[in-house]
C-alpha positions as CSV (number, residue, x, y, z in Angstrom):
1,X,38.0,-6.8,17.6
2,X,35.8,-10.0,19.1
3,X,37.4,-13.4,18.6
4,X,36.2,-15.8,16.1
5,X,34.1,-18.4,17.4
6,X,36.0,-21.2,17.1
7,X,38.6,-19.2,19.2
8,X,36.3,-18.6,21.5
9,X,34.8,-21.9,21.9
10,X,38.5,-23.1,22.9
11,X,38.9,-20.2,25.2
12,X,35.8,-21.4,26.9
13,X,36.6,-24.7,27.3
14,X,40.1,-23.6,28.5
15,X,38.3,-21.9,31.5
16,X,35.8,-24.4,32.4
17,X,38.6,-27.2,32.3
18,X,40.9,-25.2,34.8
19,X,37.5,-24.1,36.8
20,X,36.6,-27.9,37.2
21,X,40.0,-28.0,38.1
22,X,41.1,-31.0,35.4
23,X,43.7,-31.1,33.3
24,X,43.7,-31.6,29.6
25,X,44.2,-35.3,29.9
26,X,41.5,-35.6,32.6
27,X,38.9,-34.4,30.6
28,X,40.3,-36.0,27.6
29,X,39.8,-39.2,29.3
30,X,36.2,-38.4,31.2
31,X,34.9,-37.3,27.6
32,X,36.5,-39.9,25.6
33,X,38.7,-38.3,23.0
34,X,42.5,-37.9,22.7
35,X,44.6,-35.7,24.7
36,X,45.6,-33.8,21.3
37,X,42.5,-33.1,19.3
38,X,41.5,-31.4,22.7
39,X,44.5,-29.3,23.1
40,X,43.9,-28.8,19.4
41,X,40.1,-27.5,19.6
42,X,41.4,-25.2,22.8
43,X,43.5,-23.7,20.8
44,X,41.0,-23.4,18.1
45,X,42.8,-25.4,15.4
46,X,39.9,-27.7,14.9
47,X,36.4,-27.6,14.9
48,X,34.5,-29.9,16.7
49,X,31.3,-32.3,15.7
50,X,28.2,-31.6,18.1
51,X,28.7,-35.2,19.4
52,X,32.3,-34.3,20.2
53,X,30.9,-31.3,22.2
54,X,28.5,-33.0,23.8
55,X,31.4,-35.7,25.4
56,X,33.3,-32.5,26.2
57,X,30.1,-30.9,27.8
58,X,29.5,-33.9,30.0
59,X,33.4,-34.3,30.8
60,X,32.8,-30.5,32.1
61,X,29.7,-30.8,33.5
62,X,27.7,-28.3,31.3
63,X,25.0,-28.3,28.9
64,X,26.5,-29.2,25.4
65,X,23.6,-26.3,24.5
66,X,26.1,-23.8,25.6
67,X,29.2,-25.2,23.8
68,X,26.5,-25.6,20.9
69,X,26.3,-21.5,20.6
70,X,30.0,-20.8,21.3
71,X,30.7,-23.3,18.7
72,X,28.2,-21.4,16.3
73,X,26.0,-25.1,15.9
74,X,23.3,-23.1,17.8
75,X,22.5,-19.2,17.8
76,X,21.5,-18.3,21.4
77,X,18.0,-16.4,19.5
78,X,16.9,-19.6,18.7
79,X,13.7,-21.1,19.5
80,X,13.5,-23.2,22.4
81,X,12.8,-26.9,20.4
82,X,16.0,-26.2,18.8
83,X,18.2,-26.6,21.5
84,X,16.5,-30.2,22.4
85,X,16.4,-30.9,18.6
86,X,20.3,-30.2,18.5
87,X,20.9,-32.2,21.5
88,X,19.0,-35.3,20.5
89,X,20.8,-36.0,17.4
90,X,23.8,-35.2,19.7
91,X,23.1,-37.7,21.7
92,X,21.6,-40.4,19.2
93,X,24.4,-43.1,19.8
94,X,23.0,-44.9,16.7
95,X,24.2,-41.8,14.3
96,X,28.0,-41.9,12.9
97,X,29.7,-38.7,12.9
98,X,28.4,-37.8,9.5
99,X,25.3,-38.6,9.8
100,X,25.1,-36.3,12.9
101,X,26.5,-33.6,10.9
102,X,24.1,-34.1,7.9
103,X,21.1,-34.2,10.1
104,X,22.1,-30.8,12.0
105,X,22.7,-29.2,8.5
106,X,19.3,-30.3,6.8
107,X,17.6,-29.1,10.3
108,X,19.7,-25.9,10.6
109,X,18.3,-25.4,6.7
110,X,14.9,-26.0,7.3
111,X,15.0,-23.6,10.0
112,X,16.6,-21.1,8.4
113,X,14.0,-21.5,5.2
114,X,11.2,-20.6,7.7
115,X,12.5,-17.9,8.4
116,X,12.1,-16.6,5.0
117,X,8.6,-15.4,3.8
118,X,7.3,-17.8,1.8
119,X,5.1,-17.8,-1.7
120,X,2.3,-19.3,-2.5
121,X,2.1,-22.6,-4.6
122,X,1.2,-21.8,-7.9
123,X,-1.3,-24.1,-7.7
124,X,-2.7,-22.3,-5.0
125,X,-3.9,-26.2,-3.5
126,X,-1.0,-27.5,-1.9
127,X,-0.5,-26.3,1.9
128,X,2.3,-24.3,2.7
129,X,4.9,-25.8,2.3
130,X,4.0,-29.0,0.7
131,X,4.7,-29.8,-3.1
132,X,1.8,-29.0,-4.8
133,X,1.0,-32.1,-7.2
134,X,1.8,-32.7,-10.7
135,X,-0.8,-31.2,-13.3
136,X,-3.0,-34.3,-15.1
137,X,-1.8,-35.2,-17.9
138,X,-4.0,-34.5,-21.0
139,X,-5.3,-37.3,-23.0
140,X,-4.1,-36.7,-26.8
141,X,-7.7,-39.2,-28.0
142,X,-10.4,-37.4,-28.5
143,X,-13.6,-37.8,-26.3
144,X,-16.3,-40.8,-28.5
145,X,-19.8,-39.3,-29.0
């Protein structure tokens, strides 16, 4: 049976916390959040934002990437931009918490929509992908002679 991600996200941290040789309050303090909601995502009780894994990555000293697909916010098949994609609105100080998580959401979306074999417009004049425009609407006078 393989561990649930969030399980193993803790489990992770766990071991890169004791290999960096800190204890839960050290890193607590070097990534800026309390001593408890650490202990709590270690033991996978909560699940953290991607700005909350990226304070955690640079408290450990590793790419907030890789807590990104132990978490399950980034699948490790994924194409390269989306890492950098991930990490920037990580690392947008100007986002709030929620708007981090909405922006990873509507990306993740988009990216799993392209994935998907698309259709045609029925219009057949919009690009792929684009909403194709509104027909005209048809004048009710009759055309003058």
């Amino acid at each position: 049976m393989t561990p649930t991600l969030k399980l193993d996200l803790g489990s992770y941290l766990r071991e890169q916390r004791r290999a960096a040789k800190l204890s839960l309050r050290q890193l607590s303090e070097l990534a800026g959040i309390s001593n408890p909601y650490l202990s709590q995502i270690e033991r996978g009780l909560k699940k953290p934002s991607a700005e909350i894994l990226q304070q955690i990555a640079r408290g450990l000293e590793v790419s907030a990437e890789s807590l990104y697909v132990r978490a399950g916010i980034l699948d490790e098949s994924s194409p390269t931009s989306a890492p950098s994609v991930l990490a920037a609105i990580a690392a947008d100080s100007r986002l709030t918490d929620r708007q981090r998580q909405v922006l990873v959401d509507v990306y993740r979306s988009f990216v799993d929509i392209a994935d998907e074999p698309r259709t045609a417009p029925a219009t057949g004049s919009a690009r792929d992908g684009d909403v194709a425009p509104a027909p005209a609407e048809q004048s009710t006078e009759t055309p003058k002679s």
